[in-house]
C-alpha positions, -999 to +999 in steps of 0.1 A: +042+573-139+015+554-132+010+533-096+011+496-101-019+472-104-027+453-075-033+424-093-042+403-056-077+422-057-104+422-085-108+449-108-138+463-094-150+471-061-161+441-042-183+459-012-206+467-041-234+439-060-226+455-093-187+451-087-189+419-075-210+413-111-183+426-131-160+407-116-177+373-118-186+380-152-154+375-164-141+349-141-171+326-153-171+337-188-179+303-203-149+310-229-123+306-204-140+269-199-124+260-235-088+279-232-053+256-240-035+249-213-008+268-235-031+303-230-034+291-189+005+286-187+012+325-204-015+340-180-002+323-150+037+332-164+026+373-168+006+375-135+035+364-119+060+382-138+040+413-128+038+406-089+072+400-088+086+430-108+056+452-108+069+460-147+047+456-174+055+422-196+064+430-229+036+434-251+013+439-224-012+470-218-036+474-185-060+460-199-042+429-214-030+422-177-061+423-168-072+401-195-045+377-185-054+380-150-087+369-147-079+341-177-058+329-148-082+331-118-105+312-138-085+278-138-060+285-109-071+281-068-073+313-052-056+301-022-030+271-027-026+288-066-031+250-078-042+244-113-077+231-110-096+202-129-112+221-157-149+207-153-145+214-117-136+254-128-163+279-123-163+284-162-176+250-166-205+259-149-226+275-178-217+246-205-219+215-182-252+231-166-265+238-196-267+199-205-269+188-174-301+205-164-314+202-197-313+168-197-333+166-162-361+187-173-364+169-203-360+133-194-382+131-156-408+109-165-390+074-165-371+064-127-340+051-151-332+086-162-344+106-135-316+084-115-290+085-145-292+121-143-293+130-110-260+111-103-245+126-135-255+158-121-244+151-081-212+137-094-205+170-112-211+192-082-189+169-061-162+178-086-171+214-086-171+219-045-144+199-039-125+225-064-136+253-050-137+244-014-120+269+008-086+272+018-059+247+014-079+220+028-074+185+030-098+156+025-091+118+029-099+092+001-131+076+029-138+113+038-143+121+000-159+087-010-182+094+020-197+127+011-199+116-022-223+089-014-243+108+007-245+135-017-256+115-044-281+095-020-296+127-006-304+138-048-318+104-057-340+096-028-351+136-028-359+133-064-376+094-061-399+102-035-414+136-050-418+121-082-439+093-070-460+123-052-466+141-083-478+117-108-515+126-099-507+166-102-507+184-132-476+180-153-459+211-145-456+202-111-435+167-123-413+192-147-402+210-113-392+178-097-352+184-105-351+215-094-363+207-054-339+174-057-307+200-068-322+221-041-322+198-016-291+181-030-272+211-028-277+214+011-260+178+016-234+180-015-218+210-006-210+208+029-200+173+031-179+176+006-164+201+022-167+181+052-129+188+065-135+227+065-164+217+087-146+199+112-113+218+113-124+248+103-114+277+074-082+299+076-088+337+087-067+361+082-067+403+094-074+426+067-037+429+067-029+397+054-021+377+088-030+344+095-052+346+127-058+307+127-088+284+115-125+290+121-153+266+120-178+293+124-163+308+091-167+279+075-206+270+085-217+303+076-194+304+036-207+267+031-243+279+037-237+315+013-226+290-013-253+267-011-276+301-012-259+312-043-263+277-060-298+273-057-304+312-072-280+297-105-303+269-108-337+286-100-345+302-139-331+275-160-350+242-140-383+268-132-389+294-158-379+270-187-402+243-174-430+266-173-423+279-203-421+245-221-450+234-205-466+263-216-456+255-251-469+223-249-503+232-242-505+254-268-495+229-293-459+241-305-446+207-303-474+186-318-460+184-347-423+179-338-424+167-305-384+163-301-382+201-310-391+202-272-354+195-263-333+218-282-363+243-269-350+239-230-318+236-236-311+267-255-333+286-226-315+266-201-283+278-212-294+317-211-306+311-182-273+292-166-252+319-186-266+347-169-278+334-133-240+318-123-222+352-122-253+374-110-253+345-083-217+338-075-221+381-070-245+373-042-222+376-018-181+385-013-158+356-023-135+377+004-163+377+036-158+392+067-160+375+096-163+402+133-140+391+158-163+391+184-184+362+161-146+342+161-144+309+185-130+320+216-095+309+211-087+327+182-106+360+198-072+353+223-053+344+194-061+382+180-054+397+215-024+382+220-007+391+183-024+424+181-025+441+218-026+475+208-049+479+177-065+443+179-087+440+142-126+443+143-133+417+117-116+389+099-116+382+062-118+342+046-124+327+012-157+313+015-155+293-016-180+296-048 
């Protein structure tokens, strides 16, 4: 008889880059972005069915599960198991990028669009880190309206002021105007949207599974991985496509048809997006480790007091994507 699935662990080995790659493969797979809620529902019913009864559903193989399983991690939180708002689901990263940053690189050269898009874009990533922020935590309405603000602000004044440096350079150096905005963007977006994780900190658990208690320091350092891993998803698509069109230009492949320019970056942008967001959500473990000894000093008591005879080395949190 075969031994069950442990269907609360991915597939493949996540101390490794290439398992971690695997893994986010499939749970960004831009396919999942477009499933029914219907196909959702079913995936969500046979996980649980299996965790509960460790029986394979009827009509289901390992590699169905499987199938099913990560069709579920791909719209359901992690940690409160919450449905989540599909454009704000890792698999709406690849099509909503994909115009998104298409339209920036394409449309930089007038202030009303390079402000239209940057707030499209800012509001988008709002969406998308309050989604995935860590844990089960809570932010108010003035909390959430707050970082928002400052999140678009940060984007549009970044992207203002180095576009009114630039317009004595050569052209490329306007085309990479977006990216140092998202860049700089990201580093204000993400952590004050996930503001309250600041604050209050992350949950941490042992290896085992227990709750040790909630870590700021956790939090810092997963916030700043993720905003690592963002910048690396939007680093080919907003600088090799620019270069690329620009190099295009030069050469006269739009002088003809100079619109033919857009479905250009758009269709390199979404290679590029399609290929950088799981190599870059692989970065680093969803599941990090935190050592004990890097803890706040009341939950280093905490683990002395609940484990006194074999006290765990390390914690493990959900550092968000």
């Amino acid at each position: 008889m075969a031994a069950p699935i442990n269907l609360d662990k991915p597939r493949w080995d996540q101390s490794t880059y290439t398992g971690r790659a695997k893994h986010f493969l499939l749970m960004t797979n831009p396919l999942n972005f477009f499933a029914s809620e219907r196909s959702l529902d079913e995936a969500k019913r046979v996980v649980d069915e299996y965790r509960k009864t460790k029986q394979m559903p009827a009509g289901y193989d390992e590699e169905k599960l499987w199938a099913a399983k990560y069709l579920y991690d791909s719209a359901f939180h992690p940690d409160t198991g919450e449905k989540m708002t599909r454009i704000g689901r890792m698999s709406a990263q690849a099509p909503m990028n994909t115009l998104i940053t298409g339209c920036m690189i394409t449309f930089y050269k007038t202030k009303p669009a390079i402000v239209f898009w940057q707030w499209f874009n800012q509001t988008f990533n709002a969406i998308v880190n309050y989604t995935n922020r860590s844990g089960d935590a809570k932010i108010t309405t003035k909390q959430l309206l707050a970082s928002y603000c400052c999140a678009c602000g940060g984007a549009l004044g970044t992207a203002l002021y180095l576009n009114s440096k630039v317009k004595n350079m050569k052209p490329i150096f306007a085309r990479l105007v977006p990216f140092a905005a998202v860049c700089g963007a990201n580093f204000i977006n993400i952590p004050m949207m996930r503001s309250n994780e600041v604050i209050n900190g992350t949950p941490v658990f042992t290896p085992q599974g227990d709750r040790i208690g909630d870590s700021r320091i956790a939090a810092r350092t997963g916030i700043f991985l993720v905003c690592i891993s963002r910048v690396g998803m939007a680093l080919p698509g907003m600088t090799i496509v620019p270069f690329l069109a620009n190099w295009a230009t030069l050469r006269g492949w739009f002088c003809h048809y100079p619109m033919a320019v857009i479905p250009f970056q758009i269709t390199g942008v979404g290679l590029c997006v399609t290929i950088a967001t799981p190599l870059c959500c692989a970065l680093f473990d969803q599941q990090s480790r935190i050592a004990v000894a890097s803890m706040e000093p009341e939950l280093q008591e905490i683990v002395k007091k609940k484990f006194p005879k074999d006290p765990p080395t390390y914690g493990v949190y959900n550092k968000g994507l």
